[in-house]
N, C-alpha and C positions, 0 to 999 in steps of 0.2 A: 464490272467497272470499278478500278481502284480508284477511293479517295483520297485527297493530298492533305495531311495532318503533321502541318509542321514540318519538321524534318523526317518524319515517316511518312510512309503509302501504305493502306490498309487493303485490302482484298475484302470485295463485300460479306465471303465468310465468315474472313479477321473482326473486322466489323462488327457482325453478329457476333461473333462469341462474347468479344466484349461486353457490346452493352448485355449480353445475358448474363453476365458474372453476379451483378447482385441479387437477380429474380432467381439463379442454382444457388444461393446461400440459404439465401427465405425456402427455400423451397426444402433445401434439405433439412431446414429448422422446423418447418413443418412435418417433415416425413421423421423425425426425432420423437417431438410433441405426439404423432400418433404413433409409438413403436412401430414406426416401417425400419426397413434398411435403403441408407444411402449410397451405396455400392462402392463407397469410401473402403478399402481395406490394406493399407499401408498405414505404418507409426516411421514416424522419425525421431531416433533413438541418438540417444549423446554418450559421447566416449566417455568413459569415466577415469582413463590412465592416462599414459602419453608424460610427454612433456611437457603439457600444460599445466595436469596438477601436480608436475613434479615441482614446478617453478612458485605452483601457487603453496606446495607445504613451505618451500622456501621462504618466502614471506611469512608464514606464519610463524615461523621462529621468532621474528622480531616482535610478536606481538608482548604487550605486558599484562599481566593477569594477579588479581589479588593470590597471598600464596595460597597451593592445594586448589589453583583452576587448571586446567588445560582447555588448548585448544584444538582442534584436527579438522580437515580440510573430510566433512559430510558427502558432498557431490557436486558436480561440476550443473551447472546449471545456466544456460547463457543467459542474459541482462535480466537475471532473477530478480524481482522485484519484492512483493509482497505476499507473505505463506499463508496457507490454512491445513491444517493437521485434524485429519481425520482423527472423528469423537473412537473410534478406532486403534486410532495407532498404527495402519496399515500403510495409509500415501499419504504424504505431504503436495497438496499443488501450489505452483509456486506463479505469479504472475508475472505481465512483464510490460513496459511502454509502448511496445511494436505488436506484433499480430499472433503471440504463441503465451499458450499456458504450459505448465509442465506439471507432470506426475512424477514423483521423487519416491520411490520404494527401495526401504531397506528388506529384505525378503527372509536373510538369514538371522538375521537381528544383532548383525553383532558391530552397529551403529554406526554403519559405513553404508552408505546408497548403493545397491548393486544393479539400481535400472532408474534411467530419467528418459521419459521421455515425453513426446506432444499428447496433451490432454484433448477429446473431442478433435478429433484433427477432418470431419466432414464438416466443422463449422469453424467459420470465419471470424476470427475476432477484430475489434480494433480497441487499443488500447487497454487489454485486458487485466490490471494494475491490481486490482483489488478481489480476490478470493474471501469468503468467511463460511465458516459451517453453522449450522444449531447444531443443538445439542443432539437432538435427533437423526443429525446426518443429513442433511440437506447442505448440497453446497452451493453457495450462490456468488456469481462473478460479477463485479460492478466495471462495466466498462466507459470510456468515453459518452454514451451515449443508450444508454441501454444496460439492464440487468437481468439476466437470465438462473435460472435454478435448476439444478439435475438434481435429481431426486438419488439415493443408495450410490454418490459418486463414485465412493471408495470399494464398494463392491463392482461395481459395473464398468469402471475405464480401463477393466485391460479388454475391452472391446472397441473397435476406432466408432462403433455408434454408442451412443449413450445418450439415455432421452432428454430434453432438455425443454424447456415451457418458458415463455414467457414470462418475467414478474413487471418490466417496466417496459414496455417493447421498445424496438429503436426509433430514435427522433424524440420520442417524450422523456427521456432524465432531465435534459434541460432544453431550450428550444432551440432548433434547429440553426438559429441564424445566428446564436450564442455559442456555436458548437467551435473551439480553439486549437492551437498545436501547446499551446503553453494553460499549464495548472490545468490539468483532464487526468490526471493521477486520482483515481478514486481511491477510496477505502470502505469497507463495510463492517459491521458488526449487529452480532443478532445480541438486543437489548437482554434483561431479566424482563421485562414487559412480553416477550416475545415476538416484539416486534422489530426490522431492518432498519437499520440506522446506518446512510448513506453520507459521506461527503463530499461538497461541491464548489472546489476550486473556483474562484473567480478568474477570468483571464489576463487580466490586467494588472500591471506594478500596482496603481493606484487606480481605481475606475471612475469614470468621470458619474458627476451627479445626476445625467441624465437616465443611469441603468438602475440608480439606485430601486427605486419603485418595483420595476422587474425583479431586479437580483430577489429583495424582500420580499416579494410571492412566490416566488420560484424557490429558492433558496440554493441560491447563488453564492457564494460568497458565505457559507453556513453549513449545518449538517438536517438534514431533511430525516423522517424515519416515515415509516408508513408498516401496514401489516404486510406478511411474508408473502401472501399473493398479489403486492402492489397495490391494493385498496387504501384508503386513507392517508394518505399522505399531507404532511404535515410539517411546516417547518419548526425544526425545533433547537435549531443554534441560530442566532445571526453575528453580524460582525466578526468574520472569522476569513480571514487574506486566503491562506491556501494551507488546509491541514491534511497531513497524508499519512494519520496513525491516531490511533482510539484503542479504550479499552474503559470496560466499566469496574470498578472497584467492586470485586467480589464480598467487600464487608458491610456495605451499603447502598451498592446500585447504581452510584452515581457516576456522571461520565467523564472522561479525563480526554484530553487532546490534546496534540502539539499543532503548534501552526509556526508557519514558514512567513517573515516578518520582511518587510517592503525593501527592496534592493536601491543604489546608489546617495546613499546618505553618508557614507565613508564607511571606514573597517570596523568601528567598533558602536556604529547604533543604526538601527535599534535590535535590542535582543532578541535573540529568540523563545517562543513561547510554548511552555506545558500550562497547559489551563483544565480548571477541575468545573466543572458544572453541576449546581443542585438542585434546581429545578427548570421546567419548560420555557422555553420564549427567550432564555437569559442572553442580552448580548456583551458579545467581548471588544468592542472598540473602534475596529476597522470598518470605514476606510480614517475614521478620526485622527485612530493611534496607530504608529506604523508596526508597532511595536513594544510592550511593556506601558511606560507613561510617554514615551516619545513622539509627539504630535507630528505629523506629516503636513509636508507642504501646501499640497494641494487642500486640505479642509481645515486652516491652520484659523483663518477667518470663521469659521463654523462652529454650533457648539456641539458637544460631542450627545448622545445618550445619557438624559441622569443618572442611571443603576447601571451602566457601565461596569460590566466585571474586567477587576483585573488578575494577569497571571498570576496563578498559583507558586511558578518557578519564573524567573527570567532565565534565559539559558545566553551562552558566548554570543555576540552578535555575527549572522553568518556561517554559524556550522550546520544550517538545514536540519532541521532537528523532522524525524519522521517516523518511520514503524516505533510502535509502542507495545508492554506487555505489561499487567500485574501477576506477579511471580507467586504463583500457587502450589509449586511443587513440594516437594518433603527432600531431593536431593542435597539443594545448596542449605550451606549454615542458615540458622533462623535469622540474625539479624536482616537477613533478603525478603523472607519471607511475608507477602503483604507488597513488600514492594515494587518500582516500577523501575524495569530496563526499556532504553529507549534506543534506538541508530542514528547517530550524528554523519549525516551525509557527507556534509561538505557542499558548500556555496562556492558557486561563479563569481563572485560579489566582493573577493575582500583579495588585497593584496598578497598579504603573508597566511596562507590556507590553516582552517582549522576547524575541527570536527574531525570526518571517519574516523569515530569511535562507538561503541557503547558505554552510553551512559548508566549511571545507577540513580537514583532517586527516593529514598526512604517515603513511608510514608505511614503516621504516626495512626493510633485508634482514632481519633475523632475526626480522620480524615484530613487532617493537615499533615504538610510534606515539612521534613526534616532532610538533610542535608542532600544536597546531587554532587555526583563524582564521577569518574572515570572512571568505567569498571575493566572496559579490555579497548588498549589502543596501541598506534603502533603503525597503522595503513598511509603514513604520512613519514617518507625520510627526510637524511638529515637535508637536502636540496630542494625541501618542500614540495615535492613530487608525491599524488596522489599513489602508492599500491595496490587500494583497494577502496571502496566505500562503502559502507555499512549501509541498508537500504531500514530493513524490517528487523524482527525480535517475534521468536512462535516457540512456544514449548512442547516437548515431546512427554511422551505419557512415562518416563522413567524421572521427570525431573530434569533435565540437561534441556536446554535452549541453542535453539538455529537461531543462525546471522544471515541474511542474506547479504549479496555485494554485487551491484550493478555491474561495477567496472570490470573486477576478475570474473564475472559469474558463475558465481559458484557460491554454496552453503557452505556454513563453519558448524560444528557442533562445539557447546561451551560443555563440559561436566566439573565434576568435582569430584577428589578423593579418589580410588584407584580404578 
């Protein structure tokens, strides 16, 4: 007997298979967790020529670069999000908003990707935004809703099974009835503590004061860490709107973030924010400040946090400031070195567009930041038309850094010298 659904009619088979879509995910997440096979045996592989990236090297012509940089179009990679680069040097996986992660192998080494394709393709993702390794080789994916860890990824995903275990199972990252289409952009990072260091979008331009309580347990609206098998968990940033890039300062530990600063206030406030963090519990402002010292509407009558930190950086108001990296390579000139390259998205938010770029950011011995600049830009012509948007910033083990770009998707590789 078919059921009537809307504008469809389902056949009680149809039916069944349906609602069993989520019980064959779990199931096959299971049969991962115990090294079974899920009888998964196709990859879906992305072209890597064509006239796509012939259109995309196009573009990069325009791009501008301090002298003795180049740029070159890495690998075609659809609505590439956020990298993690095997402690290896073997695959880059690369995230994404929608339901695919990607594996990015350069094979011959001669710094041009000769294979991209879907990472774990027997598991289901949603929102899979946020990749990070240890050092040890553990990769772990922070999704919408859930975090999971595959153990030796970089060896093991030219197989479509690759074991995969639970670190935060689905439903518990944040709570189910908080679960949003907007700010679920994770990011993750494994601390010098050894421990996962998670962020956690708020949903809201501004959120009303009744979540407040919530958000502050949860950490909501903050960056949470806990130990790498999900134990302990902790929140350990608050007041923080929606940040979707971290990195710890390899000269002292401590944590650096950008955060993405409240929409409809006009084009030029409030700023955007790099914020440096030196010890636990510290909060940065929001929902107070929308942005820098910029008090928001909505909690304008409220007082803010005593010890309220403020940015580190204010950045242009509007350029979505997002992946982040501290530059530890030996490639580029030294004055880079130590410091922080970051992706200037580009906001829905401002009339005359501005960001898609990489940013540069010094950042001095005692851990204060010395000037920010434009380091490679160019994805914005003269008819203020987006070409590209810079999403993330990951370094490869020669010294040269990936760009990811939502829009074109696809990776840039940055090097220097010949």
């Amino acid at each position: 007997m078919p059921f009537a659904t809307g504008v469809k009619t389902l056949t009680v088979s149809a039916l069944a298979m349906l609602l069993a879509t989520p019980a064959l995910a779990q199931t096959n997440l299971e049969k991962l967790s115990g090294f079974k096979q899920t009888g998964v045996t196709e990859f879906e592989f992305i072209e890597q020529g064509g006239d796509n990236a012939a259109a995309i090297r196009e573009t990069l012509k325009r791009i501008t670069l301090p002298e003795g940089f180049k740029i070159e179009l890495y690998a075609i990679v659809p609505d590439a999000r956020h990298m993690a680069v095997g402690p290896q040097g073997i695959v880059t996986f690369v995230g994404t908003r929608k339901t695919d992660v990607w594996s990015v192998t350069d094979r011959n080494k001669d710094r041009v990707a000769d294979e991209v394709k879907r990472f774990a393709p027997s598991i289901e993702f949603a929102i899979p935004n946020g990749p990070c390794f240890s050092k040890d080789g553990f990769l772990y994916i922070a999704e919408q809703n859930r975090v999971l860890v595959y153990p030796a990824a970089e060896f093991f995903y030219e197989s479509p099974d690759v074991a995969a275990f639970n670190v935060v199972p689905g439903g518990k990252l944040i709570p189910v009835e908080e679960e949003s289409y907007n700010h679920t952009a994770r990011v993750c990072r494994i601390g010098p503590d050894d421990k996962l260091y998670i962020s956690l979008g708020q949903p809201f331009n501004v959120f009303p004061e009744e979540k407040m309580d919530l958000y502050n347990q949860t950490g909501i609206g903050g960056i949470i860490r806990m130990n790498r098998d999900g134990t302990g968990r902790e929140v350990y940033t608050y007041g923080v709107r929606n940040s979707v890039g971290m990195d710890f300062n390899p000269a002292n530990g401590e944590l650096w973030f950008t955060d993405n600063q409240v929409d409809g206030m006009g084009d030029d406030i409030p700023p955007g924010e790099l914020n440096r963090q030196t010890a636990a519990g510290q909060h940065f402002g929001f929902p107070w400040y929308g942005g820098g010292d910029t008090r928001t509407n909505e909690y304008v009558g409220s007082e803010p946090p005593m010890d309220n930190v403020m940015p580190a950086v204010n950045m242009v108001a509007h350029a979505a400031d997002l992946g982040m990296i501290f530059y530890t390579g030996r490639m580029f000139p030294q004055k880079y070195r130590g410091g922080i390259f970051s992706a200037q998205h580009g906001s829905w938010n401002r009339t005359t567009p501005v960001g898609a770029r990489v940013m540069f950011t010094s950042v001095n011995e005692d851990g204060s930041v010395g000037e920010s600049i434009p380091f490679a830009e160019g994805w914005i012509d003269q008819n203020g038309e987006y070409l590209g948007r810079p999403v993330d910033v990951a370094q490869l083990r020669d010294g040269s850094i990936l760009v990811s770009d939502d829009l074109a998707g696809a990776l840039y590789r940055i090097s220097y010298g010949n």
